[in-house]
PDB file as gemmi writes it, atoms N, CA and C in Angstrom:
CRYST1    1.000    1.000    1.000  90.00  90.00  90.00 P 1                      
ATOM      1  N   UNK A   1       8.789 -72.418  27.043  1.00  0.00           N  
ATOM      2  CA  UNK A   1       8.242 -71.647  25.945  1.00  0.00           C  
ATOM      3  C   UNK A   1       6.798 -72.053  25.657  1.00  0.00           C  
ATOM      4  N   UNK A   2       6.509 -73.292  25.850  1.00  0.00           N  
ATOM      5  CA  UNK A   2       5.075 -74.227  25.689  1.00  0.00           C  
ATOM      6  C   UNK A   2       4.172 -73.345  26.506  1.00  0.00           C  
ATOM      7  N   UNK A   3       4.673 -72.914  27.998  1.00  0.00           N  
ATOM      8  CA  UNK A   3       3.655 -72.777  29.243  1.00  0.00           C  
ATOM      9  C   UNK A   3       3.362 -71.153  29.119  1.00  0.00           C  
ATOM     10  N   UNK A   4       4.516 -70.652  28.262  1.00  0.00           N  
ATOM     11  CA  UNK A   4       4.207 -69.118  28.106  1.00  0.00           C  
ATOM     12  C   UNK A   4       3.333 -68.786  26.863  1.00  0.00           C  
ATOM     13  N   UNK A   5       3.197 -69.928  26.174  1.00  0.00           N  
ATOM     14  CA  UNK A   5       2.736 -69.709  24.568  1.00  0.00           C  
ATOM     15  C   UNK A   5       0.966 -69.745  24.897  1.00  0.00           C  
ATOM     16  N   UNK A   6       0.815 -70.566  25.922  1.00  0.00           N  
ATOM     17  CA  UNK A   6      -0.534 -70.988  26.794  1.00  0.00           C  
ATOM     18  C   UNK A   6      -1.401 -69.841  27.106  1.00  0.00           C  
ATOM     19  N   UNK A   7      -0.364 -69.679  28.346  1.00  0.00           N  
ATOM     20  CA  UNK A   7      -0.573 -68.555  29.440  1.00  0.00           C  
ATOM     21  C   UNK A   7      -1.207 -67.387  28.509  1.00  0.00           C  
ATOM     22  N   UNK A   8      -0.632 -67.132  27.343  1.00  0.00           N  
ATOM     23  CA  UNK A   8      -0.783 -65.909  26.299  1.00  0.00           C  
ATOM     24  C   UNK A   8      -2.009 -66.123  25.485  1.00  0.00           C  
ATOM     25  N   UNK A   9      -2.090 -67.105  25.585  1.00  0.00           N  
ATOM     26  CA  UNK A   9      -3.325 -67.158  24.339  1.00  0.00           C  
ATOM     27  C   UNK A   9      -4.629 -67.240  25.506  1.00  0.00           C  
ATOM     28  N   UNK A  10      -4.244 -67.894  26.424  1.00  0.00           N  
ATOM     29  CA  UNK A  10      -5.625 -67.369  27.487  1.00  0.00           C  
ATOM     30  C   UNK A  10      -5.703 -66.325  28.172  1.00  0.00           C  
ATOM     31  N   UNK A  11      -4.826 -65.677  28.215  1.00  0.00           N  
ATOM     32  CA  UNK A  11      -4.783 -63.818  28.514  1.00  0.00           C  
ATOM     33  C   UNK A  11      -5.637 -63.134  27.203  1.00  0.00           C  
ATOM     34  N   UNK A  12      -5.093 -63.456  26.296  1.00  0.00           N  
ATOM     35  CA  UNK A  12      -5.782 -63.070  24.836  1.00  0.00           C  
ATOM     36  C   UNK A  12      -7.452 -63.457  24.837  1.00  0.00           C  
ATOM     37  N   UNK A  13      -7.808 -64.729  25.052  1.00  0.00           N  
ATOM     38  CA  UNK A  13      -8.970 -65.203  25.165  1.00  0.00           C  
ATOM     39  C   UNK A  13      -9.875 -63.965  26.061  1.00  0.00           C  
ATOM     40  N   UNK A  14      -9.138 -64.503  27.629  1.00  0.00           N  
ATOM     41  CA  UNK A  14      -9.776 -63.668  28.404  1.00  0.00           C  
ATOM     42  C   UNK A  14     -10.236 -61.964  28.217  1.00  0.00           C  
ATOM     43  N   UNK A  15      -9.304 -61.341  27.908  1.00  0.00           N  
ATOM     44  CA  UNK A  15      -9.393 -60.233  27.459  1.00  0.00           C  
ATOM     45  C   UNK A  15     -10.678 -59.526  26.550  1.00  0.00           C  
ATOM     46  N   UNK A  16     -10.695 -61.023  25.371  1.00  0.00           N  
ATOM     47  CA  UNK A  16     -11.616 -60.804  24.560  1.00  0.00           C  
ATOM     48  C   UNK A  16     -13.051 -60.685  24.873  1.00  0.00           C  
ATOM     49  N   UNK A  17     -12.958 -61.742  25.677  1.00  0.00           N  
ATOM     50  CA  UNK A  17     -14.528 -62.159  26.338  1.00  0.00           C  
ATOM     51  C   UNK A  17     -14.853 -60.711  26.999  1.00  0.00           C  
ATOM     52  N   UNK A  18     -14.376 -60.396  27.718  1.00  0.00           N  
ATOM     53  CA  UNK A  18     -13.958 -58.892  28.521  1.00  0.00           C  
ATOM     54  C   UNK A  18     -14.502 -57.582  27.846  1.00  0.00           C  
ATOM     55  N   UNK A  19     -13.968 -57.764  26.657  1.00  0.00           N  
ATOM     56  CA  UNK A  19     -14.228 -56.569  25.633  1.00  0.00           C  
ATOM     57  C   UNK A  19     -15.710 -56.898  24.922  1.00  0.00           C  
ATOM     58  N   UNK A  20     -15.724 -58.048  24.676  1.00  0.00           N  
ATOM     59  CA  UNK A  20     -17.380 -58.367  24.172  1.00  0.00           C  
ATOM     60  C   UNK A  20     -18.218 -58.172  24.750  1.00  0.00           C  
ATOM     61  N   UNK A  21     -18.154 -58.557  26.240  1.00  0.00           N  
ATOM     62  CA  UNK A  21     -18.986 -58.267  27.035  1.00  0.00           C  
ATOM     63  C   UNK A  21     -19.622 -56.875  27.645  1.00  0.00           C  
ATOM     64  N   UNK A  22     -18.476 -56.165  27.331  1.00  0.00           N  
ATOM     65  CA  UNK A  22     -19.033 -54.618  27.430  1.00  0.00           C  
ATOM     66  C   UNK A  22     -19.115 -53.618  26.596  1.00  0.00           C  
ATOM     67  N   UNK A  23     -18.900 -54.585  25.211  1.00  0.00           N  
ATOM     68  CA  UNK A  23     -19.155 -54.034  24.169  1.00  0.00           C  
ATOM     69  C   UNK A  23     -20.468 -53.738  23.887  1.00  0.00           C  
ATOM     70  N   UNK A  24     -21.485 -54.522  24.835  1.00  0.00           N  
ATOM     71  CA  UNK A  24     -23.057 -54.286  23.873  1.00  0.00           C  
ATOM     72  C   UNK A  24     -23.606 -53.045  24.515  1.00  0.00           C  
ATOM     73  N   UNK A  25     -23.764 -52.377  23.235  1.00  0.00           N  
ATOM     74  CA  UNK A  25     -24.381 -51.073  23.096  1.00  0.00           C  
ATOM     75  C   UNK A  25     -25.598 -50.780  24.084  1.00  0.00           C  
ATOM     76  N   UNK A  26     -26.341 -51.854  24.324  1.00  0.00           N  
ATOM     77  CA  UNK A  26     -27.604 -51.454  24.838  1.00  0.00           C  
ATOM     78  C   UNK A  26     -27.592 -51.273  26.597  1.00  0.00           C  
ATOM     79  N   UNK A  27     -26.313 -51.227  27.076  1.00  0.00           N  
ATOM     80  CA  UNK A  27     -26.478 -50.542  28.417  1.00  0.00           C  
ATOM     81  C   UNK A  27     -26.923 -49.197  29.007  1.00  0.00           C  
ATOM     82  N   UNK A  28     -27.740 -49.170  29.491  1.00  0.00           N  
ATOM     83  CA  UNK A  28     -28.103 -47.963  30.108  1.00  0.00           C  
ATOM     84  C   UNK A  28     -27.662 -46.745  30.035  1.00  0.00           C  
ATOM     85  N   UNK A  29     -26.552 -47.299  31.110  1.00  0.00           N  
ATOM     86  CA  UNK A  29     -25.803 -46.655  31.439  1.00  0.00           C  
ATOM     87  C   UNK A  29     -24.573 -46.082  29.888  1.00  0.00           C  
ATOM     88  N   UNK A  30     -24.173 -46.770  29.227  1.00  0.00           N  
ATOM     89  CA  UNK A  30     -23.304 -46.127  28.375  1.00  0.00           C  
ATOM     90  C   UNK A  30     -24.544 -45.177  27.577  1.00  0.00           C  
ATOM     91  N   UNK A  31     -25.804 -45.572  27.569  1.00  0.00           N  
ATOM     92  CA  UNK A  31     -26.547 -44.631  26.471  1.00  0.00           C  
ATOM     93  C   UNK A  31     -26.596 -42.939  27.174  1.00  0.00           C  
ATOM     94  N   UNK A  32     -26.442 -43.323  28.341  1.00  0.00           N  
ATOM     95  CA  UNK A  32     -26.230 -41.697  28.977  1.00  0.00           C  
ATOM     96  C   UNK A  32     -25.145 -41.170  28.966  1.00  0.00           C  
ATOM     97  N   UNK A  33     -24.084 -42.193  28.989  1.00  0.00           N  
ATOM     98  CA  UNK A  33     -23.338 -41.105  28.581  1.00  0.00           C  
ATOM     99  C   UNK A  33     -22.661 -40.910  27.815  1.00  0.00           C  
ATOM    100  N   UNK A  34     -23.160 -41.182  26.631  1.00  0.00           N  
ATOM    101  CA  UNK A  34     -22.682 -40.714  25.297  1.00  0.00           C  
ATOM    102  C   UNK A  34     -23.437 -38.626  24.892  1.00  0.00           C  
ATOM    103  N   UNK A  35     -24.426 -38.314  26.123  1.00  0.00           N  
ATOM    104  CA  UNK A  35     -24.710 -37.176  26.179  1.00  0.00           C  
ATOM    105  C   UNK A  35     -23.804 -36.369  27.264  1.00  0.00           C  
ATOM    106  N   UNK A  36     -22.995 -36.770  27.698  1.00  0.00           N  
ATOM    107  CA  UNK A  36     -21.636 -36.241  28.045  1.00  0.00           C  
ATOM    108  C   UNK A  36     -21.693 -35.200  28.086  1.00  0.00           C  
ATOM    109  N   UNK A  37     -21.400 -33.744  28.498  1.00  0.00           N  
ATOM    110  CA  UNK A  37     -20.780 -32.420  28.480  1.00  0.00           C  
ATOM    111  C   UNK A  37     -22.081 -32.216  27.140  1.00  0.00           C  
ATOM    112  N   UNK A  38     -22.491 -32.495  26.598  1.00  0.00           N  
ATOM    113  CA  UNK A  38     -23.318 -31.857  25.449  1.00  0.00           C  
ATOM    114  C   UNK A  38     -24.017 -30.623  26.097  1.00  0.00           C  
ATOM    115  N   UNK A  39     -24.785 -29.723  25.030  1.00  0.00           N  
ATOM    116  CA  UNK A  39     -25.616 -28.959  25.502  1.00  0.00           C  
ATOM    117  C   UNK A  39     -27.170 -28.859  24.533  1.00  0.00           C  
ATOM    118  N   UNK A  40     -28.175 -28.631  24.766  1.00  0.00           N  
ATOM    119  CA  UNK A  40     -29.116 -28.515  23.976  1.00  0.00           C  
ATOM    120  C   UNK A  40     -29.747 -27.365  23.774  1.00  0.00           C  
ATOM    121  N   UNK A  41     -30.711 -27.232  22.484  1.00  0.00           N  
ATOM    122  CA  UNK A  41     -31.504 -26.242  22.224  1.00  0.00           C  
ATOM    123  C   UNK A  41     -32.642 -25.303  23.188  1.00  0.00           C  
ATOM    124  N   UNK A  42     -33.117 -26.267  23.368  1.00  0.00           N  
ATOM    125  CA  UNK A  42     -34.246 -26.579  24.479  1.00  0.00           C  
ATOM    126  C   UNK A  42     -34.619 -27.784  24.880  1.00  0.00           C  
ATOM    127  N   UNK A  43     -36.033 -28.456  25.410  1.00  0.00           N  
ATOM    128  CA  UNK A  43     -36.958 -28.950  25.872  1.00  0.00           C  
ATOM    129  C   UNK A  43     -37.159 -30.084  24.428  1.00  0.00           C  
ATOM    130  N   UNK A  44     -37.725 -29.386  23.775  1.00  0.00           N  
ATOM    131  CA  UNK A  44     -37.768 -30.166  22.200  1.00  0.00           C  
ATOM    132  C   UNK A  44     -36.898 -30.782  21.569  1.00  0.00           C  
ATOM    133  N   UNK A  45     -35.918 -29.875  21.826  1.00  0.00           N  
ATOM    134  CA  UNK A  45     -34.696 -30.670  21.094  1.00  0.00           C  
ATOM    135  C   UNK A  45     -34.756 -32.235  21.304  1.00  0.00           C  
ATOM    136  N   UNK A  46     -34.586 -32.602  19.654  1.00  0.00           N  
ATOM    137  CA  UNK A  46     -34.500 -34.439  19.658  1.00  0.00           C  
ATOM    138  C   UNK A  46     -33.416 -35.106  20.480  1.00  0.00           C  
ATOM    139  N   UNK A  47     -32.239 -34.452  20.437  1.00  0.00           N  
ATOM    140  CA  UNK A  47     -31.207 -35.244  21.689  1.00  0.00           C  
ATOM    141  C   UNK A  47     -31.529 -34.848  22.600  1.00  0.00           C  
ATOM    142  N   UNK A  48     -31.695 -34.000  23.050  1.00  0.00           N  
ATOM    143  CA  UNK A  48     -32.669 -33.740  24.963  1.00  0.00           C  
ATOM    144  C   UNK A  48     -33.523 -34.771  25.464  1.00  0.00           C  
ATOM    145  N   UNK A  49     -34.944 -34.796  23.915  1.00  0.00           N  
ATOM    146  CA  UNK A  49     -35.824 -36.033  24.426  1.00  0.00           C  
ATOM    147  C   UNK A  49     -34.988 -37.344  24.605  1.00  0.00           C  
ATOM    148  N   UNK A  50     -33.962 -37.686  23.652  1.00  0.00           N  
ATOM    149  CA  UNK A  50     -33.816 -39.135  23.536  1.00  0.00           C  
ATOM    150  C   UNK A  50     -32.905 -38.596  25.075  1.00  0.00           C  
ATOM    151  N   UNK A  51     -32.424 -37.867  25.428  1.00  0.00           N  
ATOM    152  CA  UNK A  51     -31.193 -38.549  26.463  1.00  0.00           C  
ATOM    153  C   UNK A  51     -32.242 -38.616  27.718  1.00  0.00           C  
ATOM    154  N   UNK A  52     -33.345 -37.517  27.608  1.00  0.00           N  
ATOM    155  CA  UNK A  52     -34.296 -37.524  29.002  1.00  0.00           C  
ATOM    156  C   UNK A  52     -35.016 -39.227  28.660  1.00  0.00           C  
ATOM    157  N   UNK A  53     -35.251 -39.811  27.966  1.00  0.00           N  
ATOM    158  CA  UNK A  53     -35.887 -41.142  27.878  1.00  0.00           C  
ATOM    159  C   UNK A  53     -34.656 -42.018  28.412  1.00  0.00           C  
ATOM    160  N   UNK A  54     -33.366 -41.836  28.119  1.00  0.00           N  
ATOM    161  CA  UNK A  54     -32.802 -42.803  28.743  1.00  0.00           C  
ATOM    162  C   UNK A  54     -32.229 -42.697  29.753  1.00  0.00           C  
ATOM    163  N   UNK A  55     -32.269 -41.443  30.415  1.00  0.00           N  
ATOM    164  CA  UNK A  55     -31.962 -40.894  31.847  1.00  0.00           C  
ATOM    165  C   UNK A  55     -33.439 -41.743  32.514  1.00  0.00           C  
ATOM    166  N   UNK A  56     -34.345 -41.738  32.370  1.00  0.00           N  
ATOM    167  CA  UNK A  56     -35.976 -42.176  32.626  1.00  0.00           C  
ATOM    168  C   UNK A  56     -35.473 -43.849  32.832  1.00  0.00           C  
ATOM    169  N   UNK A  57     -35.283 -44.422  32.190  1.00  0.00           N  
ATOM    170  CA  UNK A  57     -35.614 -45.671  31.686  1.00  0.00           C  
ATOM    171  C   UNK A  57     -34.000 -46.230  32.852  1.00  0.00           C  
ATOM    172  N   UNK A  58     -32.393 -45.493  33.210  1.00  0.00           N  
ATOM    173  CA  UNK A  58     -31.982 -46.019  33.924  1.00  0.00           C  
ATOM    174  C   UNK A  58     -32.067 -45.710  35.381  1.00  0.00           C  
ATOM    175  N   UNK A  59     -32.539 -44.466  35.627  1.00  0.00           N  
ATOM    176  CA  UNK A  59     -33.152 -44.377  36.799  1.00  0.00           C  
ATOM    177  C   UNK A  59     -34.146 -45.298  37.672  1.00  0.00           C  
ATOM    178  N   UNK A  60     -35.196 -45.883  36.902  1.00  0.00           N  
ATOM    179  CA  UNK A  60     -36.133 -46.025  37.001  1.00  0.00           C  
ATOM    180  C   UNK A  60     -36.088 -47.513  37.591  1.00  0.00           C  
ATOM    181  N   UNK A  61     -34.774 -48.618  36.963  1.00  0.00           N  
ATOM    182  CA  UNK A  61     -34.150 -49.438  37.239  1.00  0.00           C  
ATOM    183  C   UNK A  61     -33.468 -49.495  38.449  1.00  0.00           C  
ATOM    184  N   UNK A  62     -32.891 -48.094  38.350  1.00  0.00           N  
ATOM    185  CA  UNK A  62     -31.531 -48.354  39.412  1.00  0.00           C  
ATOM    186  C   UNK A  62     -32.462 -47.924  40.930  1.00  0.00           C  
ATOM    187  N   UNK A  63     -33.714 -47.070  40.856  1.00  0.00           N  
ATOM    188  CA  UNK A  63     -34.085 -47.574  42.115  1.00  0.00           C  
ATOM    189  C   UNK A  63     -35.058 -48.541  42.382  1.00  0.00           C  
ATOM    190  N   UNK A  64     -35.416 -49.405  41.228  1.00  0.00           N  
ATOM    191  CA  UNK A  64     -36.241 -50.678  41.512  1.00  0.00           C  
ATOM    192  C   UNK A  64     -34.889 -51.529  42.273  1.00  0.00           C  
ATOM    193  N   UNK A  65     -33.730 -51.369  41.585  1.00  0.00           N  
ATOM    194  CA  UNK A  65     -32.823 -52.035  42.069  1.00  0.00           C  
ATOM    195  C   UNK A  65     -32.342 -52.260  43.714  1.00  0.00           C  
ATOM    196  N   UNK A  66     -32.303 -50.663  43.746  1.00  0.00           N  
ATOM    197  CA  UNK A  66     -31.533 -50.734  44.930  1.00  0.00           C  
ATOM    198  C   UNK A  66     -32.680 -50.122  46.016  1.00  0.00           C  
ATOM    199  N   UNK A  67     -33.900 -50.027  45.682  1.00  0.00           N  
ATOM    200  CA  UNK A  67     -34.815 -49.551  47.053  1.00  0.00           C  
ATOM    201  C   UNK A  67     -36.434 -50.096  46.464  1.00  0.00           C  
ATOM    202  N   UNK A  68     -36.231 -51.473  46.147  1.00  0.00           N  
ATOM    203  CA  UNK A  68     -37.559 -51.883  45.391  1.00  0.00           C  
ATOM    204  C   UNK A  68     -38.752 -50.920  45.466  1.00  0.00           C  
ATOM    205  N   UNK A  69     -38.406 -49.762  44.411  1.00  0.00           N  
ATOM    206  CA  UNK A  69     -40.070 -49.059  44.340  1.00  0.00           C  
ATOM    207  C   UNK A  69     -40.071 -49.076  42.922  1.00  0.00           C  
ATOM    208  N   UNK A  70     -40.840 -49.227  42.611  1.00  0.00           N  
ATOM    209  CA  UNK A  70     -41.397 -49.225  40.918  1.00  0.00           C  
ATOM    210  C   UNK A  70     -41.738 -47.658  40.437  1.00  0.00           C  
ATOM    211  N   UNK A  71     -41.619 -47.327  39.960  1.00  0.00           N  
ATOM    212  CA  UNK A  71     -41.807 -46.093  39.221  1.00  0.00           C  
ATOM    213  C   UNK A  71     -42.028 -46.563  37.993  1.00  0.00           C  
ATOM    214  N   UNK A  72     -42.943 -45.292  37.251  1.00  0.00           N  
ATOM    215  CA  UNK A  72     -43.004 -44.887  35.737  1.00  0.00           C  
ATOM    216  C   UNK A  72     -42.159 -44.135  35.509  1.00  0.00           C  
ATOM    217  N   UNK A  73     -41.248 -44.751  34.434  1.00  0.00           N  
ATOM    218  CA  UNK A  73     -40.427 -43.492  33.945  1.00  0.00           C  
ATOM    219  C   UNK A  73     -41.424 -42.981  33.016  1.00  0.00           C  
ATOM    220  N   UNK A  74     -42.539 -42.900  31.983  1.00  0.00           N  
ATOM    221  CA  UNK A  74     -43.821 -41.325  32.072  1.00  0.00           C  
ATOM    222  C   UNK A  74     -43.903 -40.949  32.169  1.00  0.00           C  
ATOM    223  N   UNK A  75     -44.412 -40.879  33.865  1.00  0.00           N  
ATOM    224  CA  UNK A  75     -44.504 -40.351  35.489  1.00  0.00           C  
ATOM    225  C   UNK A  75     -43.926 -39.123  35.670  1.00  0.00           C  
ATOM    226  N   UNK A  76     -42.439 -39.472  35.637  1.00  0.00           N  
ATOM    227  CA  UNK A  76     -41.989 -38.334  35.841  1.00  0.00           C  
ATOM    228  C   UNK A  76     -40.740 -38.226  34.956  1.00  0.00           C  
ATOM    229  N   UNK A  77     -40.289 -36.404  34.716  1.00  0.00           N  
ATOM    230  CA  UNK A  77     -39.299 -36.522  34.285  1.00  0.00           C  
ATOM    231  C   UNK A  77     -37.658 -37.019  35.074  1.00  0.00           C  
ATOM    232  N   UNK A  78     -36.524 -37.046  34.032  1.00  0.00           N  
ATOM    233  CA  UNK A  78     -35.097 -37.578  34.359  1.00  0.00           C  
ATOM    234  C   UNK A  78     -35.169 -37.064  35.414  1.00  0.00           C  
ATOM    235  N   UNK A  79     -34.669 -35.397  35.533  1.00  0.00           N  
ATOM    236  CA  UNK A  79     -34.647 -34.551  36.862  1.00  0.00           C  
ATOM    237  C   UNK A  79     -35.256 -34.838  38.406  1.00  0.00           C  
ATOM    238  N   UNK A  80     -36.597 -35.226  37.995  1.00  0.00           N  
ATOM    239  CA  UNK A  80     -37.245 -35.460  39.181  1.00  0.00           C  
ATOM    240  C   UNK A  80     -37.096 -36.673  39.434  1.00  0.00           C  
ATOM    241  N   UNK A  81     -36.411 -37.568  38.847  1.00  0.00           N  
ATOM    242  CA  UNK A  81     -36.405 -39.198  38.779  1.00  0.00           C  
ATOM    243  C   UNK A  81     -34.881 -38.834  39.861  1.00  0.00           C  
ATOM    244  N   UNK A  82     -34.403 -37.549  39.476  1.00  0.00           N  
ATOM    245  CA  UNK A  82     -32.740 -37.752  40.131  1.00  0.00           C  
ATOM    246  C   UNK A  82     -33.166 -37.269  41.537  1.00  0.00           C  
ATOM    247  N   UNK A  83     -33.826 -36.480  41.361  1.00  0.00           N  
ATOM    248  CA  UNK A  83     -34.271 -35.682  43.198  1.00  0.00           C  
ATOM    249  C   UNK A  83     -34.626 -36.759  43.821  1.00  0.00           C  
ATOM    250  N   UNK A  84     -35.551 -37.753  43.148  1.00  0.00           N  
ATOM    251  CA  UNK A  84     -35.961 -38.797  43.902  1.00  0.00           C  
ATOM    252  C   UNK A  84     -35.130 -39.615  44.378  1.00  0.00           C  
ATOM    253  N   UNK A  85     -34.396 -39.663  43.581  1.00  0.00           N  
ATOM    254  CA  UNK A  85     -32.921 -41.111  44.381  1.00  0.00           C  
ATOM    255  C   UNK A  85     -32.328 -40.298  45.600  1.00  0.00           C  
ATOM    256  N   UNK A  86     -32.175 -39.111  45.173  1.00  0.00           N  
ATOM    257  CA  UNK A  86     -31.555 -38.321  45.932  1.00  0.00           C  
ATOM    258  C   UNK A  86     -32.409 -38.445  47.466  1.00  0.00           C  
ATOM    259  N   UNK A  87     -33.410 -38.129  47.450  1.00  0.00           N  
ATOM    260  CA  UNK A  87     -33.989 -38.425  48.815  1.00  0.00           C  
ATOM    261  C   UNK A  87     -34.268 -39.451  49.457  1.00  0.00           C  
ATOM    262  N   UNK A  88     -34.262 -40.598  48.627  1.00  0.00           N  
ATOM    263  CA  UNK A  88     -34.500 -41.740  48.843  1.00  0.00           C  
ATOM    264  C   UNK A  88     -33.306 -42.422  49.686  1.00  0.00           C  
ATOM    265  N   UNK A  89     -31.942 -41.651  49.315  1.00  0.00           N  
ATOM    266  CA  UNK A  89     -30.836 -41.904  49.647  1.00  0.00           C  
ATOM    267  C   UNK A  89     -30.760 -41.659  51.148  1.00  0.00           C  
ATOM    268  N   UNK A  90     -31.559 -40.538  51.211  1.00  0.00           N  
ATOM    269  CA  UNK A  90     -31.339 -39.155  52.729  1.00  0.00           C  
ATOM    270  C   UNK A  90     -32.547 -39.692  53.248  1.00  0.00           C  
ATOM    271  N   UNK A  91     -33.652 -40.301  53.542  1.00  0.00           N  
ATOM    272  CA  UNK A  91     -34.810 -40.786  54.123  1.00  0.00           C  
ATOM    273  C   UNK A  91     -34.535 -41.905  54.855  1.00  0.00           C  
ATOM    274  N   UNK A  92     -34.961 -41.706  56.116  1.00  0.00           N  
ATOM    275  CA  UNK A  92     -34.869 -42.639  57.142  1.00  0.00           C  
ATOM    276  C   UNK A  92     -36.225 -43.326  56.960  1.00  0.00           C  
ATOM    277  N   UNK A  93     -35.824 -45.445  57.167  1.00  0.00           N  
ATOM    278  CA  UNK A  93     -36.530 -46.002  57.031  1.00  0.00           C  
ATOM    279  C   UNK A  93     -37.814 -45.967  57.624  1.00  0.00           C  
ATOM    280  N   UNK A  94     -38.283 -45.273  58.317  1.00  0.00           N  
ATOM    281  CA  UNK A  94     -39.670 -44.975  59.679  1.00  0.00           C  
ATOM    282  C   UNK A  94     -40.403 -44.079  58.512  1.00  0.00           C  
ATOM    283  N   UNK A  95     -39.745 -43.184  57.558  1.00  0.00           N  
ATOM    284  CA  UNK A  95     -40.671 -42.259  57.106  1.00  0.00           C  
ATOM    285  C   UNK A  95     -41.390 -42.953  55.881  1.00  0.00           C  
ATOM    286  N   UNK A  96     -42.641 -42.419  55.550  1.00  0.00           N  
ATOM    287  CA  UNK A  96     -43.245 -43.110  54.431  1.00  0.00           C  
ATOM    288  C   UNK A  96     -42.491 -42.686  53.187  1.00  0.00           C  
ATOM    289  N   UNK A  97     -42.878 -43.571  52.354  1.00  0.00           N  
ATOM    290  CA  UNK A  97     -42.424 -42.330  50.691  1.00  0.00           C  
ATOM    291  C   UNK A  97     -43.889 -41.739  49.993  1.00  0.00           C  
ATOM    292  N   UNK A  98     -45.462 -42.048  50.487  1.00  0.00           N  
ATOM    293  CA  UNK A  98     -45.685 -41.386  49.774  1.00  0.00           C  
ATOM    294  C   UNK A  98     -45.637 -39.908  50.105  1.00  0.00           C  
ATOM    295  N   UNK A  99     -45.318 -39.834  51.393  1.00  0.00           N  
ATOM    296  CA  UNK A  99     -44.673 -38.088  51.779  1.00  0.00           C  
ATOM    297  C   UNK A  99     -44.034 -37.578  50.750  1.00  0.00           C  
ATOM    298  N   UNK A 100     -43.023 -38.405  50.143  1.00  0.00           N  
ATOM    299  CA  UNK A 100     -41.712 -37.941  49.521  1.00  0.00           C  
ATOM    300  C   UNK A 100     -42.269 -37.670  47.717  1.00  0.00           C  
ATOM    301  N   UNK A 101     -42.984 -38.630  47.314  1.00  0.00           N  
ATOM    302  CA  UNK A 101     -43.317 -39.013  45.820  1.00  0.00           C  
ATOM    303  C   UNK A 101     -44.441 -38.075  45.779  1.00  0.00           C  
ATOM    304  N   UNK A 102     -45.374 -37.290  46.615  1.00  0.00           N  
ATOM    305  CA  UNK A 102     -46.337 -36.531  46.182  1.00  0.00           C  
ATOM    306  C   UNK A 102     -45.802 -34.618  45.861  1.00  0.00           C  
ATOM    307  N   UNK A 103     -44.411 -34.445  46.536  1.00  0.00           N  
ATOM    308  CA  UNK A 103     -43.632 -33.894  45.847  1.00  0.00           C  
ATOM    309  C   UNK A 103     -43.615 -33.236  44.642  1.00  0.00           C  
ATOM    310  N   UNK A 104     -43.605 -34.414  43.867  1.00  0.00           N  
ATOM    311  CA  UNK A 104     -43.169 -34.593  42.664  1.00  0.00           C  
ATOM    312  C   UNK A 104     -43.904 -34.312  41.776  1.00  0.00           C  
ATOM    313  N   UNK A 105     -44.193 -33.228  41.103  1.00  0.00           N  
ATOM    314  CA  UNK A 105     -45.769 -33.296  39.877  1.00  0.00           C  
ATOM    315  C   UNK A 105     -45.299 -34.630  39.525  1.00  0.00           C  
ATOM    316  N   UNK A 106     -47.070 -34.785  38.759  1.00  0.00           N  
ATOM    317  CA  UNK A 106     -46.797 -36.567  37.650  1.00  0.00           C  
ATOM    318  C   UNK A 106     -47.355 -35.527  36.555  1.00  0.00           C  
ATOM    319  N   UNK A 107     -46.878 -36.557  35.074  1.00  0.00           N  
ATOM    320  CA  UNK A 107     -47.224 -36.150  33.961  1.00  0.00           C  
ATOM    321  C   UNK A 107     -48.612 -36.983  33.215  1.00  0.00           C  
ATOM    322  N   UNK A 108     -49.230 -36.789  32.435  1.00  0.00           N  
ATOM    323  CA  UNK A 108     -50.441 -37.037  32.363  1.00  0.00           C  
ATOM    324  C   UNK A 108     -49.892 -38.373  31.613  1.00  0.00           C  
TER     325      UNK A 108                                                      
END                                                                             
């Protein structure tokens, strides 16, 4: 009864740590998708801007991450931030990227 009373309270522990840890709000990734299935007004619309800033801001990461190029999220918008992974994905290593990134209008 001792070794099960244990076992339980560090399942409990563990668990917790678990839940704290992905509890903090400021992931990227959960800030996108709390815009889920939504729909917007337009362009202006205040939840459009905020979700296009944080579509910007995890993009912008996830291919410093996974194909070290630095981008401005500024630069460009979410959309074109997604075409870009997207090709980046489909581009064979021999080809340049600034082929690929001049593409892309930039924003002032």
């Amino acid at each position: 009864m001792k070794w099960v009373l244990i076992i339980f309270i560090l399942l409990v522990w563990v668990i917790m740590n678990i839940s704290f840890a992905f509890a903090d709000g400021k992931d990227l990734r959960s800030q996108i998708m709390i815009y889920g299935g939504r729909t917007f007004k337009g362009m202006q619309d205040p939840e459009y801007i905020s979700y296009d800033l944080a579509l910007r801001d995890y993009l912008v990461k996830q291919i410093n991450k996974r194909y070290g190029l630095t981008l401005d999220p500024k630069t460009y918008s979410g959309f074109d931030l997604l075409e870009i992974e997207a090709l980046l994905r489909c581009k064979k290593t021999t080809e340049p990227l600034d082929a690929f990134l001049k593409m892309f209008p930039k924003r002032p």
